[in-house]
Biopython code that builds the backbone (N, CA, C, O; Angstrom):
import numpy as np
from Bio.PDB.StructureBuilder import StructureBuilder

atoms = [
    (1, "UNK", "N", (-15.797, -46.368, 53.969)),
    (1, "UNK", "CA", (-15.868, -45.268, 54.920)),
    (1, "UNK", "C", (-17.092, -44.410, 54.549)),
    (1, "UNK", "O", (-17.388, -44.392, 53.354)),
    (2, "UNK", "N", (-17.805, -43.732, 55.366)),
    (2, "UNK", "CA", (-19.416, -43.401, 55.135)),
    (2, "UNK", "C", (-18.813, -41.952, 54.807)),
    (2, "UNK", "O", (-17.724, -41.432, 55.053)),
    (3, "UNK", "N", (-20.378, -41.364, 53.917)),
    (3, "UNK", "CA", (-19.457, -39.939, 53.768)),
    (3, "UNK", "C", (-20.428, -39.100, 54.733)),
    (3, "UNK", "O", (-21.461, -39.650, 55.114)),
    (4, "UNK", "N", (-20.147, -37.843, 55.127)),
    (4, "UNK", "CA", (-21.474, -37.174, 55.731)),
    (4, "UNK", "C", (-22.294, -36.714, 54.655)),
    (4, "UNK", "O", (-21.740, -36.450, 53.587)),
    (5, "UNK", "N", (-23.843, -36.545, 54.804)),
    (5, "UNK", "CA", (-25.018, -36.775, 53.698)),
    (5, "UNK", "C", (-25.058, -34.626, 53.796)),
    (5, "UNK", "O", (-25.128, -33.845, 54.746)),
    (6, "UNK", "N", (-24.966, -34.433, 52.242)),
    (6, "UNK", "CA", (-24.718, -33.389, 52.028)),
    (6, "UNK", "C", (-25.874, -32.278, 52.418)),
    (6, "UNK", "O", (-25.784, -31.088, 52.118)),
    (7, "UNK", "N", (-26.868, -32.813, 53.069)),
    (7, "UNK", "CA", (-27.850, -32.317, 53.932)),
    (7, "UNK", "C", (-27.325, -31.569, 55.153)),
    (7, "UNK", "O", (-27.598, -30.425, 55.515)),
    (8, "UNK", "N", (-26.372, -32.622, 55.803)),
    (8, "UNK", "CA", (-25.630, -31.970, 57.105)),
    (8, "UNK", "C", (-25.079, -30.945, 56.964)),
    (8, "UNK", "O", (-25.359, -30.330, 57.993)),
    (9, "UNK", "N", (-24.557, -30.420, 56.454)),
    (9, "UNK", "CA", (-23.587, -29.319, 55.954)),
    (9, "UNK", "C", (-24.867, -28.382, 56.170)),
    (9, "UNK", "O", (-24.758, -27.803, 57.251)),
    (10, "UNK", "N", (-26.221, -27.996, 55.393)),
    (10, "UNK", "CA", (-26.831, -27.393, 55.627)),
    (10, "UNK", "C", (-27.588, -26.732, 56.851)),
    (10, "UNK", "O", (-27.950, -25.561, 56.967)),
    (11, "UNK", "N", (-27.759, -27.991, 57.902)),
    (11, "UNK", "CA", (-27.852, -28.348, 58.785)),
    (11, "UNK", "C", (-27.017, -28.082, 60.203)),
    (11, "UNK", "O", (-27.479, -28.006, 61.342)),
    (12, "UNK", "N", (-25.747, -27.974, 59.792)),
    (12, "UNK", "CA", (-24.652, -27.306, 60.491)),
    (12, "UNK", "C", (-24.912, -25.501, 60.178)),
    (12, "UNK", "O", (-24.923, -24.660, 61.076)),
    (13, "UNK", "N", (-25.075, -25.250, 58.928)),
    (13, "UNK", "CA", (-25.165, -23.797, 58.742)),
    (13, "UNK", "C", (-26.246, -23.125, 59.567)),
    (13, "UNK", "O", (-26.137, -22.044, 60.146)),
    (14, "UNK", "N", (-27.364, -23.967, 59.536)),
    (14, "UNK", "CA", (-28.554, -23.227, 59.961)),
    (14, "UNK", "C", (-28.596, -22.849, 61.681)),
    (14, "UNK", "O", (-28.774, -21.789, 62.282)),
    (15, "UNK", "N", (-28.347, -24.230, 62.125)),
    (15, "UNK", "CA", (-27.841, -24.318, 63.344)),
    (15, "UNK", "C", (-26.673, -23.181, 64.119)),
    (15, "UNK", "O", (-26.694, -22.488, 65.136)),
    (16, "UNK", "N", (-25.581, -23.469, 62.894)),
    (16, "UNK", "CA", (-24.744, -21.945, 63.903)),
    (16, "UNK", "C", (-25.503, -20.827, 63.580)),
    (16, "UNK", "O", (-25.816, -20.236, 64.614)),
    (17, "UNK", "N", (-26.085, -20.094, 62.214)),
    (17, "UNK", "CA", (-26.889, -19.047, 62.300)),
    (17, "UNK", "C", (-27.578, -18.967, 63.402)),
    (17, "UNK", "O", (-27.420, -17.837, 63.864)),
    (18, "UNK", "N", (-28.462, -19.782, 64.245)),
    (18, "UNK", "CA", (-29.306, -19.503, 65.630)),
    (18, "UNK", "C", (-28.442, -19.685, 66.798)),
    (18, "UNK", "O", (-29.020, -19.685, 67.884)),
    (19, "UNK", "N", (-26.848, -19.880, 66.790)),
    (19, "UNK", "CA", (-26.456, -20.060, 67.934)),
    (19, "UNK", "C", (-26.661, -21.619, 68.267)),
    (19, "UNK", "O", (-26.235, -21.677, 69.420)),
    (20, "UNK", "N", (-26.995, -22.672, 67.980)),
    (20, "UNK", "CA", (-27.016, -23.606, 68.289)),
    (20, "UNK", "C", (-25.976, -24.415, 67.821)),
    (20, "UNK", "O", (-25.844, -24.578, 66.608)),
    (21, "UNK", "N", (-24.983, -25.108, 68.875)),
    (21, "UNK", "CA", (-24.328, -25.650, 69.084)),
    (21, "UNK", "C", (-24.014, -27.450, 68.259)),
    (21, "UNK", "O", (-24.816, -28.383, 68.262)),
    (22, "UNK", "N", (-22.932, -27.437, 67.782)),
    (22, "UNK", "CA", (-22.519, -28.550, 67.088)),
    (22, "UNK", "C", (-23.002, -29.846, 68.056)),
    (22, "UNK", "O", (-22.616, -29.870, 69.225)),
    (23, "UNK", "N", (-23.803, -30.851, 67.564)),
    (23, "UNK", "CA", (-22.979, -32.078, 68.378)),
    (23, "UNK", "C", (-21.193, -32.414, 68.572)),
    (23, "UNK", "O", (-20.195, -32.102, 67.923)),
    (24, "UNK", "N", (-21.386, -33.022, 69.528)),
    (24, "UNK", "CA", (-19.768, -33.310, 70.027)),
    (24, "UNK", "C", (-19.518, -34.871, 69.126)),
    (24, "UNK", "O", (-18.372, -35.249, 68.886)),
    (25, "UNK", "N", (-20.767, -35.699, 68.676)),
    (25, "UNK", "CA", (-20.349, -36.483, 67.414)),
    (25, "UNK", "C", (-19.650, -36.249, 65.767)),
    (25, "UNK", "O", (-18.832, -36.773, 65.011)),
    (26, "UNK", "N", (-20.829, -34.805, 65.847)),
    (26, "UNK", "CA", (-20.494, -34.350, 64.808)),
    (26, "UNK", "C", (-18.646, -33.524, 64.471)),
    (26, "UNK", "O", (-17.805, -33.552, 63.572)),
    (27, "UNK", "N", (-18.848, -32.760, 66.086)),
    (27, "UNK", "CA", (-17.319, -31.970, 65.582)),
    (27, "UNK", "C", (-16.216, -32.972, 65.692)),
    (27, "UNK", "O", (-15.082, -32.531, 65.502)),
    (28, "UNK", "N", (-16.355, -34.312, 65.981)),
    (28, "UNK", "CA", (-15.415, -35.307, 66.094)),
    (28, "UNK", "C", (-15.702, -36.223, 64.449)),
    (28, "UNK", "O", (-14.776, -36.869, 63.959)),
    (29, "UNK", "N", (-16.276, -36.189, 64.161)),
    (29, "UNK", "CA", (-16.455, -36.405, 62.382)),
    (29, "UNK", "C", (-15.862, -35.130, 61.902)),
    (29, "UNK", "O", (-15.753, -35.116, 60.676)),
    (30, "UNK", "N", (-15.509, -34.219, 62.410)),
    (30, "UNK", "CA", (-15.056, -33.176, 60.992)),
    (30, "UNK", "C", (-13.798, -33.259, 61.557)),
    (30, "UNK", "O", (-12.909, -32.758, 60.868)),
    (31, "UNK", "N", (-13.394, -33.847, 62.831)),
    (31, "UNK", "CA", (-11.848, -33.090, 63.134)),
    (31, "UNK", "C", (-11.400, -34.662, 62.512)),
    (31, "UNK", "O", (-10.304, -34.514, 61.972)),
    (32, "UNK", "N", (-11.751, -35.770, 62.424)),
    (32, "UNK", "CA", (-11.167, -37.199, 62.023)),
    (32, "UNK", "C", (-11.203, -36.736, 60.722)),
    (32, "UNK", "O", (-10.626, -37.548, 59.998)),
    (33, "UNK", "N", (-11.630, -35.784, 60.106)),
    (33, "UNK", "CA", (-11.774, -35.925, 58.264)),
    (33, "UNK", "C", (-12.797, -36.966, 57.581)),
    (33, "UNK", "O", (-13.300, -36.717, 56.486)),
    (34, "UNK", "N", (-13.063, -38.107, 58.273)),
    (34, "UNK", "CA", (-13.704, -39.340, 57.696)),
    (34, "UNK", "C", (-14.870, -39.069, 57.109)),
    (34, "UNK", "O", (-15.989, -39.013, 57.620)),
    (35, "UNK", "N", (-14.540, -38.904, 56.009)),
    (35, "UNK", "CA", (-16.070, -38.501, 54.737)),
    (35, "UNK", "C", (-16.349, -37.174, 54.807)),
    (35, "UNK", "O", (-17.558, -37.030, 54.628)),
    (36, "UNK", "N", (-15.738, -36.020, 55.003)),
    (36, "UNK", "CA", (-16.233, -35.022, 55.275)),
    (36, "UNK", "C", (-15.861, -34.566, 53.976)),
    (36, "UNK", "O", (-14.796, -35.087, 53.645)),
    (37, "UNK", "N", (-16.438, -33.602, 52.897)),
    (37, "UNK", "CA", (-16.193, -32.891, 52.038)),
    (37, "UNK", "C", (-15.942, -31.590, 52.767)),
    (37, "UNK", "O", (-16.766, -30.932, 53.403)),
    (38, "UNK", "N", (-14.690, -31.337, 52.569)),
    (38, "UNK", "CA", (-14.336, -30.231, 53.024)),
    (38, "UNK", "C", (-14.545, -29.197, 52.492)),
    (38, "UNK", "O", (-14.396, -28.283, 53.303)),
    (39, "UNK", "N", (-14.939, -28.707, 51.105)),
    (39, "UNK", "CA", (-15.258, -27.513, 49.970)),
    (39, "UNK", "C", (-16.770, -27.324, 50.769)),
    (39, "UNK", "O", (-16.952, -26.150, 51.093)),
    (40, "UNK", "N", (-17.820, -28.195, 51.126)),
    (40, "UNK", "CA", (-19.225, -28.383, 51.503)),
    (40, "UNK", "C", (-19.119, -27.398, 53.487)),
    (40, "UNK", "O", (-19.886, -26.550, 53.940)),
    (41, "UNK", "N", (-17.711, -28.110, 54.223)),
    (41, "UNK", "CA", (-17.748, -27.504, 55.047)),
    (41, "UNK", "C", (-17.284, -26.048, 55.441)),
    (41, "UNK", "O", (-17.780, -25.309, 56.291)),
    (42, "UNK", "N", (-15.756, -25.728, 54.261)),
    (42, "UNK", "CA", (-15.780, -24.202, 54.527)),
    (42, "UNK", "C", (-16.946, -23.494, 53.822)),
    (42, "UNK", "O", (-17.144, -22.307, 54.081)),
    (43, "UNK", "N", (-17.800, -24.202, 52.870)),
    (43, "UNK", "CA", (-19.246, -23.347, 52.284)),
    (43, "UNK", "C", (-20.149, -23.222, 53.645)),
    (43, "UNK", "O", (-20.627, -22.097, 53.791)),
    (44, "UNK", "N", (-20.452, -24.120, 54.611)),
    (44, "UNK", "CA", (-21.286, -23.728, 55.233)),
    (44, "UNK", "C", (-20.951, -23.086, 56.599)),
    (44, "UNK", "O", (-21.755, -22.533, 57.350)),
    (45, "UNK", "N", (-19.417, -23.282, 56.819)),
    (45, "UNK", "CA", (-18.846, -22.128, 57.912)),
    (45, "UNK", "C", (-19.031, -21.130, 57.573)),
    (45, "UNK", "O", (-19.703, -20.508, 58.396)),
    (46, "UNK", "N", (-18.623, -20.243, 56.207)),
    (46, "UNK", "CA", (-18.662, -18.902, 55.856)),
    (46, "UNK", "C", (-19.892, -18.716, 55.677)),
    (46, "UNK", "O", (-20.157, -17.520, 55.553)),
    (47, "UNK", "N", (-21.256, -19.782, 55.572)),
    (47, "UNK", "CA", (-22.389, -19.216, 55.348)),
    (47, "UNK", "C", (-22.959, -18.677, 57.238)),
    (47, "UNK", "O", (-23.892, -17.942, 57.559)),
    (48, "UNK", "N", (-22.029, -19.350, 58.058)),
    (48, "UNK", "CA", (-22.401, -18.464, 59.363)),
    (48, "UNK", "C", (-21.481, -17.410, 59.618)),
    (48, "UNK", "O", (-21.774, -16.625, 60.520)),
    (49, "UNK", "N", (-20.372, -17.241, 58.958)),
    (49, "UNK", "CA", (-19.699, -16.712, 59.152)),
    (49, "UNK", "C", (-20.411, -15.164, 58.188)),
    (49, "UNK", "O", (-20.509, -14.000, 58.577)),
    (50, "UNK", "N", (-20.710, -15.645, 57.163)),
    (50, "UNK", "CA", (-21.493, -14.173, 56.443)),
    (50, "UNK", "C", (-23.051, -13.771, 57.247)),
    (50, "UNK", "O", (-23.651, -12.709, 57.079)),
    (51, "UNK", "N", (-23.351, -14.530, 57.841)),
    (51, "UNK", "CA", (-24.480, -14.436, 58.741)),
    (51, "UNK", "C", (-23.989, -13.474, 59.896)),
    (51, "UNK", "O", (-24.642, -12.497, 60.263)),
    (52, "UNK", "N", (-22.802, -13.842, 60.417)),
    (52, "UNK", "CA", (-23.004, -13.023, 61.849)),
    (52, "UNK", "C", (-22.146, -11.395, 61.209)),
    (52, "UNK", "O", (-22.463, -10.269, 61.594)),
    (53, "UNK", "N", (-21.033, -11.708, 60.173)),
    (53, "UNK", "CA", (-19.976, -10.635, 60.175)),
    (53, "UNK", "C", (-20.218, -10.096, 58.364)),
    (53, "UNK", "O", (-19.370, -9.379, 57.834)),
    (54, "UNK", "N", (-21.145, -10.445, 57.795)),
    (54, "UNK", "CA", (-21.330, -10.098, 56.430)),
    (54, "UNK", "C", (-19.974, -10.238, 55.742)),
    (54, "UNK", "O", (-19.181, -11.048, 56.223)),
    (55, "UNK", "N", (-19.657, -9.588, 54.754)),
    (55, "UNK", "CA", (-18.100, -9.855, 54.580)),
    (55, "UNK", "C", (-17.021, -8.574, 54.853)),
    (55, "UNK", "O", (-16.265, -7.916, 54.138)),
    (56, "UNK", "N", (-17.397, -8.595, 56.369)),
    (56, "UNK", "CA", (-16.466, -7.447, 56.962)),
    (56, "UNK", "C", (-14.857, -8.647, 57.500)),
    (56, "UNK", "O", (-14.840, -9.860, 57.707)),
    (57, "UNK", "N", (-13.881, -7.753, 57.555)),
    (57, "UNK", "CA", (-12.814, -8.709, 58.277)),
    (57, "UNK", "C", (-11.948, -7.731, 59.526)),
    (57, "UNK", "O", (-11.705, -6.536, 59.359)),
    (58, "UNK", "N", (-11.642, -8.345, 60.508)),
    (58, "UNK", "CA", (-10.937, -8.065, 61.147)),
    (58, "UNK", "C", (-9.601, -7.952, 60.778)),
    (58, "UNK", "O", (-9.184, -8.690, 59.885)),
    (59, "UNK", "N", (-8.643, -6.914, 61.473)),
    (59, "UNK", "CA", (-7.039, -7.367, 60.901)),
    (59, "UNK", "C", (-6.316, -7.349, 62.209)),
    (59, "UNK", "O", (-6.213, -6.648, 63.216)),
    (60, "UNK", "N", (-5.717, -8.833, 61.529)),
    (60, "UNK", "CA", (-4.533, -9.177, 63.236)),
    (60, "UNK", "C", (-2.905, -8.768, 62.873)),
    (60, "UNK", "O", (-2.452, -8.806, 61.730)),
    (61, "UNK", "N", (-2.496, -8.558, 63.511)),
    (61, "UNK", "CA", (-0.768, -8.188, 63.211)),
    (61, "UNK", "C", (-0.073, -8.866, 63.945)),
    (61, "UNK", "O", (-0.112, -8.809, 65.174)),
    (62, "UNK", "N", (0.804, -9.749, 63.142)),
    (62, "UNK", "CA", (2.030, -10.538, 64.079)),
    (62, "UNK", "C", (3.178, -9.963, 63.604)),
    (62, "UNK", "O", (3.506, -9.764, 62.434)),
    (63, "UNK", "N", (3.918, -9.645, 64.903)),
    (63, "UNK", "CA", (5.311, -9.130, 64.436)),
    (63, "UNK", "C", (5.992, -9.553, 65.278)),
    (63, "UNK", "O", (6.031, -9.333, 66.489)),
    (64, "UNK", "N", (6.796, -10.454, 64.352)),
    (64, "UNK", "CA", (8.528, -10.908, 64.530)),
    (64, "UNK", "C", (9.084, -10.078, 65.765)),
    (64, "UNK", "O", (9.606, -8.994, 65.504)),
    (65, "UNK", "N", (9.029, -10.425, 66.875)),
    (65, "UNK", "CA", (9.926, -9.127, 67.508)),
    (65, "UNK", "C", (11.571, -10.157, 67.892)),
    (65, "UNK", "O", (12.463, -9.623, 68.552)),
    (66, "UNK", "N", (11.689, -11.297, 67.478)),
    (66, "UNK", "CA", (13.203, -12.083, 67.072)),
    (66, "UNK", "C", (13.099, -12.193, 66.081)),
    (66, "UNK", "O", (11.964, -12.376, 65.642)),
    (67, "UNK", "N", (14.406, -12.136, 65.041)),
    (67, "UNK", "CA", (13.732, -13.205, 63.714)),
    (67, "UNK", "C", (15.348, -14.007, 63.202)),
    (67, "UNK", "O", (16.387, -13.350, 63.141)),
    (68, "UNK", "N", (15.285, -15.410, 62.895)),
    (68, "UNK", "CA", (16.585, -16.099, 62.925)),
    (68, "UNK", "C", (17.159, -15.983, 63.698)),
    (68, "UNK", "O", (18.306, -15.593, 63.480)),
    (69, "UNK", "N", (16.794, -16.208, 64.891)),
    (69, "UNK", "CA", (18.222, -16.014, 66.174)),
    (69, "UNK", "C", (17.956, -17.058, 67.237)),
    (69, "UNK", "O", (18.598, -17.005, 68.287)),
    (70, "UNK", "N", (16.817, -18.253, 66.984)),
    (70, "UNK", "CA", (16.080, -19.113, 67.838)),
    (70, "UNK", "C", (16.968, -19.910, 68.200)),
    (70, "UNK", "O", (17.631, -20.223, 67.211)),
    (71, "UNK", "N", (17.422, -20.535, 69.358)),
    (71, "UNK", "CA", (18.092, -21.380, 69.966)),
    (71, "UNK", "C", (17.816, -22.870, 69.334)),
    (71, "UNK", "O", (18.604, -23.807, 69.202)),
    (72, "UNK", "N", (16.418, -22.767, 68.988)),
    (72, "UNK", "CA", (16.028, -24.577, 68.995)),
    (72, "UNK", "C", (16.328, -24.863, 67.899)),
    (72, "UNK", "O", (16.843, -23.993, 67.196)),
    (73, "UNK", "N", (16.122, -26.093, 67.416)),
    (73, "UNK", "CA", (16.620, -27.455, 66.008)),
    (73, "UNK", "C", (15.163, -27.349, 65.606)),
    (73, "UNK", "O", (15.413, -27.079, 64.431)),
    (74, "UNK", "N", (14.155, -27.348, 65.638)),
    (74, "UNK", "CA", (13.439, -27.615, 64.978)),
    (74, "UNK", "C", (13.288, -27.712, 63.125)),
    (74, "UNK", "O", (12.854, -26.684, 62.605)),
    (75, "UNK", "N", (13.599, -28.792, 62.254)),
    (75, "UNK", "CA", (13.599, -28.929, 61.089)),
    (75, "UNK", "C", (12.701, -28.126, 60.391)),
    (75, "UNK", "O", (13.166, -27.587, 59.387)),
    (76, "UNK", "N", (11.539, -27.905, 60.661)),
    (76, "UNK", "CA", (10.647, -27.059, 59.899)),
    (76, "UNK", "C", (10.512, -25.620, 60.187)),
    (76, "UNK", "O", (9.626, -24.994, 59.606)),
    (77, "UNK", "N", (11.175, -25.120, 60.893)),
    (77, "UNK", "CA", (11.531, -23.888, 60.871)),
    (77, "UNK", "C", (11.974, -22.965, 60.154)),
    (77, "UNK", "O", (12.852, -23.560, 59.530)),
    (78, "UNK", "N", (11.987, -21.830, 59.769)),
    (78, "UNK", "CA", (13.310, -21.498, 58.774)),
    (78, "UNK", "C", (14.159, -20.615, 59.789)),
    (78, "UNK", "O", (15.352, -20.370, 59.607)),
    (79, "UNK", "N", (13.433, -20.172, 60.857)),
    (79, "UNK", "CA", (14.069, -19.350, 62.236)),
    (79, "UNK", "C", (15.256, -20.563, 62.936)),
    (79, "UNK", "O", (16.436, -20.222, 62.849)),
    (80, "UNK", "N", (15.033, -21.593, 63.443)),
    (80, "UNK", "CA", (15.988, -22.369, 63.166)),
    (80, "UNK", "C", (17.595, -22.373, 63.790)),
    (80, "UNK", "O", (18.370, -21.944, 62.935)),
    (81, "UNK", "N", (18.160, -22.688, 64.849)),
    (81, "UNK", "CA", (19.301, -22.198, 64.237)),
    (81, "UNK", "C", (19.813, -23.201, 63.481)),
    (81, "UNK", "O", (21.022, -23.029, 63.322)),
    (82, "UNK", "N", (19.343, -24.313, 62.873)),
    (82, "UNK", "CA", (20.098, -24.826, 62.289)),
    (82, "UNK", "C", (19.660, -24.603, 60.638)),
    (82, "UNK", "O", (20.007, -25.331, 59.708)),
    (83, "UNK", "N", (18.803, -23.393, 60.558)),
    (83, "UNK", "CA", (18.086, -23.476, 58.917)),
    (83, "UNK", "C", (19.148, -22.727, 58.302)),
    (83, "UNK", "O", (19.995, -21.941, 58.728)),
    (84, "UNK", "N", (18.865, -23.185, 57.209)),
    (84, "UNK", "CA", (19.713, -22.209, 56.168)),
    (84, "UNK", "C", (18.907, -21.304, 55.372)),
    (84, "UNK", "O", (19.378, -21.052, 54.263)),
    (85, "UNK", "N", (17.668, -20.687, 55.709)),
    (85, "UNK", "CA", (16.753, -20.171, 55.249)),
    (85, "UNK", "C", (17.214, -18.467, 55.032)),
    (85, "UNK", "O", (17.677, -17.896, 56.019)),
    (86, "UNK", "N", (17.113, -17.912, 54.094)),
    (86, "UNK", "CA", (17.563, -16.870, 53.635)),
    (86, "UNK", "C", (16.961, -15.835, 53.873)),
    (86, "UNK", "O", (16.497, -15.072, 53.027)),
    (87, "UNK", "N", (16.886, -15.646, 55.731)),
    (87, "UNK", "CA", (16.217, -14.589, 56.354)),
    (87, "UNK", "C", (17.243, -13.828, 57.197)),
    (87, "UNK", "O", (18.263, -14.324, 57.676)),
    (88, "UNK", "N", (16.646, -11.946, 57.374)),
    (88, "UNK", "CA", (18.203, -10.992, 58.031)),
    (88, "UNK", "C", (17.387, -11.715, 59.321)),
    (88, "UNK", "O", (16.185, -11.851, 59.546)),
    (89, "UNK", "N", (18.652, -12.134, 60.096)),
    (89, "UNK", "CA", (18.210, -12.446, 61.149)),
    (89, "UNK", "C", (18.432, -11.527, 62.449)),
    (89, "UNK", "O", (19.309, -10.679, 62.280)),
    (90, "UNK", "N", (17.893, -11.522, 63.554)),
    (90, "UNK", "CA", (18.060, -9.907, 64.201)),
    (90, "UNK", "C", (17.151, -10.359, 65.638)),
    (90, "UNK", "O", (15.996, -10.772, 65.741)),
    (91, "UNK", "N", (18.078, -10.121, 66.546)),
    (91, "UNK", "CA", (18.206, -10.382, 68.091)),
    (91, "UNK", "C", (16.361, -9.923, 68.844)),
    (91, "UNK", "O", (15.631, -9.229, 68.136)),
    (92, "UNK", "N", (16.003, -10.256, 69.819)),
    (92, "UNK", "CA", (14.980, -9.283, 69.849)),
    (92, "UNK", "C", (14.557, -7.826, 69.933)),
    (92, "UNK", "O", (15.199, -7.041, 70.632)),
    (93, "UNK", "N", (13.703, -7.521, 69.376)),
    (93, "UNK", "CA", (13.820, -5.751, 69.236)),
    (93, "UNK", "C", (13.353, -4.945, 70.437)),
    (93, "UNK", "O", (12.362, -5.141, 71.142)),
    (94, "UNK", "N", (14.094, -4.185, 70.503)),
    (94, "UNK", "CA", (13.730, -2.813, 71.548)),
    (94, "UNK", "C", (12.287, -2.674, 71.862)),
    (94, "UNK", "O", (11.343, -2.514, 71.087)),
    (95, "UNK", "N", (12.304, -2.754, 72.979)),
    (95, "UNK", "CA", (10.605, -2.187, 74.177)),
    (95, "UNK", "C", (10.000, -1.027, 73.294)),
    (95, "UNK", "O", (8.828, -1.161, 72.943)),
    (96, "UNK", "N", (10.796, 0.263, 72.847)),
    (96, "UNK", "CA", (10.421, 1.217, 72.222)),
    (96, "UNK", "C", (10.118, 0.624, 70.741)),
    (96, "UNK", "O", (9.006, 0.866, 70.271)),
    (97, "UNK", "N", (11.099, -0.185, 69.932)),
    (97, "UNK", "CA", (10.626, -0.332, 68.506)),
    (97, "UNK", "C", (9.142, -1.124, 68.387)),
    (97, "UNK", "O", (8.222, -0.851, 67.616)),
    (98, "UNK", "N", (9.215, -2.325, 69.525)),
    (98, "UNK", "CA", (7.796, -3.063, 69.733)),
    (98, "UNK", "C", (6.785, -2.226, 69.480)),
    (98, "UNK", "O", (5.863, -2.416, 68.685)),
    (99, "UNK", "N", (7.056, -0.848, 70.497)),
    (99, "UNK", "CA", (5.737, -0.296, 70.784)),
    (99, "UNK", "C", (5.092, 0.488, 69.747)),
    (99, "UNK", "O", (3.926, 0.541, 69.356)),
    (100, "UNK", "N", (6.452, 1.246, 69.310)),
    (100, "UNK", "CA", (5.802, 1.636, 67.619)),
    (100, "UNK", "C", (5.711, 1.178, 66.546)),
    (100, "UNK", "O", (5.536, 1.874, 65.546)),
    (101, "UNK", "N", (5.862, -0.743, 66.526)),
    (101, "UNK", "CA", (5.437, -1.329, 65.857)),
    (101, "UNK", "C", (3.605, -0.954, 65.955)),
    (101, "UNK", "O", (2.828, -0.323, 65.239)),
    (102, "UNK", "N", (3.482, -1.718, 67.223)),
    (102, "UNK", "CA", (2.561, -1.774, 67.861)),
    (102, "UNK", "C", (1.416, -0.879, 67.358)),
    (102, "UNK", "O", (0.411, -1.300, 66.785)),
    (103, "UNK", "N", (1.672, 0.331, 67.624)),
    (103, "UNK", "CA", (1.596, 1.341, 67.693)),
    (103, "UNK", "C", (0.977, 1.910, 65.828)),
    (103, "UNK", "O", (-0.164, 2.309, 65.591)),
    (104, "UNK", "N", (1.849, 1.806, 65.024)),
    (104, "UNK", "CA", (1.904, 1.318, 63.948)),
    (104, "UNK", "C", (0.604, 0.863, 62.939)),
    (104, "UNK", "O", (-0.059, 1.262, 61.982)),
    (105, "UNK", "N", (0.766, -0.416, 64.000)),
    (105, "UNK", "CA", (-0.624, -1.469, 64.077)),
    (105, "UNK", "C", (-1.633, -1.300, 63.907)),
    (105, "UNK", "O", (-2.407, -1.845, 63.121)),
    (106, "UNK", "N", (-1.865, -0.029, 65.064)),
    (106, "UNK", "CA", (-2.987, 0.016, 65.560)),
    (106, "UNK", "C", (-3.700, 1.452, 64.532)),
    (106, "UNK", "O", (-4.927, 1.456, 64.431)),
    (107, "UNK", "N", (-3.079, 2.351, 63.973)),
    (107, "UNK", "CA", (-2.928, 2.916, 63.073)),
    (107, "UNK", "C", (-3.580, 2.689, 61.860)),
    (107, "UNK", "O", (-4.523, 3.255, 61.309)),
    (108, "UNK", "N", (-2.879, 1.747, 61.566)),
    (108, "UNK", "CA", (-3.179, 0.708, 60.509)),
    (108, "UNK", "C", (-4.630, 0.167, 60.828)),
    (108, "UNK", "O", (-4.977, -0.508, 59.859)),
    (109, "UNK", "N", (-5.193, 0.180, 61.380)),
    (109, "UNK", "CA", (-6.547, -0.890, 61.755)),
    (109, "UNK", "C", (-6.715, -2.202, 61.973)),
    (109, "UNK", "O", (-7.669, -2.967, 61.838)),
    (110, "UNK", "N", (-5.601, -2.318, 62.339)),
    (110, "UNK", "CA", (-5.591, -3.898, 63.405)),
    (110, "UNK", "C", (-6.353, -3.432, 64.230)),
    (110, "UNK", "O", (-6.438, -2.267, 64.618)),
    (111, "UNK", "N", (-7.298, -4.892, 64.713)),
    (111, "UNK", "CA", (-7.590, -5.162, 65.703)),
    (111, "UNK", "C", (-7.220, -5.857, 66.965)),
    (111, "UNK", "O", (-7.764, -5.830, 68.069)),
    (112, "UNK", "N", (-6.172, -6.483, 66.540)),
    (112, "UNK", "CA", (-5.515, -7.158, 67.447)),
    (112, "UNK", "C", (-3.805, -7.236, 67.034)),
    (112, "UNK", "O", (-3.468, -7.261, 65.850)),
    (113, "UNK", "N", (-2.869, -7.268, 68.068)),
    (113, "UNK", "CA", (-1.282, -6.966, 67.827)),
    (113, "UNK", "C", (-0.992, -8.044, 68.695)),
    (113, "UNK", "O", (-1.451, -8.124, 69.834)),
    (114, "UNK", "N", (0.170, -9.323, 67.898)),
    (114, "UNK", "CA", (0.360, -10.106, 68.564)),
    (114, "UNK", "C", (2.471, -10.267, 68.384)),
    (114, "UNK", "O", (3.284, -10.065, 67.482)),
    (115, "UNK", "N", (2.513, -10.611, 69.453)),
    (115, "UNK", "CA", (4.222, -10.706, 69.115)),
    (115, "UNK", "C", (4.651, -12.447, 69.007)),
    (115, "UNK", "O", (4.030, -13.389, 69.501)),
    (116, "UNK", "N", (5.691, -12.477, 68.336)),
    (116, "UNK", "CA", (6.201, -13.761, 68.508)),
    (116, "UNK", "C", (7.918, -13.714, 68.319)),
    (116, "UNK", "O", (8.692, -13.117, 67.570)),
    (117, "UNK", "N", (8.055, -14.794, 69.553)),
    (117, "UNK", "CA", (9.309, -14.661, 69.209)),
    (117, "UNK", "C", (10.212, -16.107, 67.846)),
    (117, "UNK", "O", (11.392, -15.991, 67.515)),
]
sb = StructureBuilder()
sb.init_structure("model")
sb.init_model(0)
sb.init_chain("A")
sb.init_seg("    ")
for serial, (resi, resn, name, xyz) in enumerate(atoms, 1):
    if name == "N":
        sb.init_residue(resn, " ", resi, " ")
    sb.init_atom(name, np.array(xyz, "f"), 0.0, 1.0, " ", f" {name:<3s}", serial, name[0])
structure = sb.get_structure()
């Protein structure tokens, strides 16, 4: 199995720094895994990634607004109803508690507030 030539990686960096766009060969070699050093590719994502955002971060907030009370089987769950996962489990929450979650959030310096049930 061929590996990608540790040139590319550089090559990918420089490229997103100007806005220029992946080949559609290439992002289909990184999503198959086949030879890709992956330590080489999060080095040269974060090297566009420190290019456009230095090392500032955004903050996202997900909040539970069900938690253990899910109808479905899904095995890998721990929400579940069939998990035995050692979470208080609790119906969905109030329009008002959401909002001063929310609310909360935004307080806090999220940039973005996401719910899940």
């Amino acid at each position: 199995m061929p590996t990608v030539n540790i040139d590319r990686y550089d090559a990918w960096a420089s490229d997103g720094k100007n806005n220029i766009s992946i080949e559609p060969s290439d992002a289909m070699t990184i999503l198959k895994g086949h030879g890709v050093d992956f330590l080489a590719l999060v080095n040269a994502a974060g090297a566009i990634r420190r290019h456009f955002f230095q090392n500032t971060v955004t903050i996202h907030t997900l909040d539970n607004v069900q938690n253990g009370a899910c109808p479905e089987d899904c095995g890998y769950c721990g929400q579940s109803k069939d998990s035995d996962a050692p979470i208080a489990p609790y119906k969905i929450k109030s329009v008002d508690r959401i909002v001063a979650d929310a609310e909360k959030a935004q307080k806090n310096g999220a940039y973005r507030y996401c719910m899940a049930l």
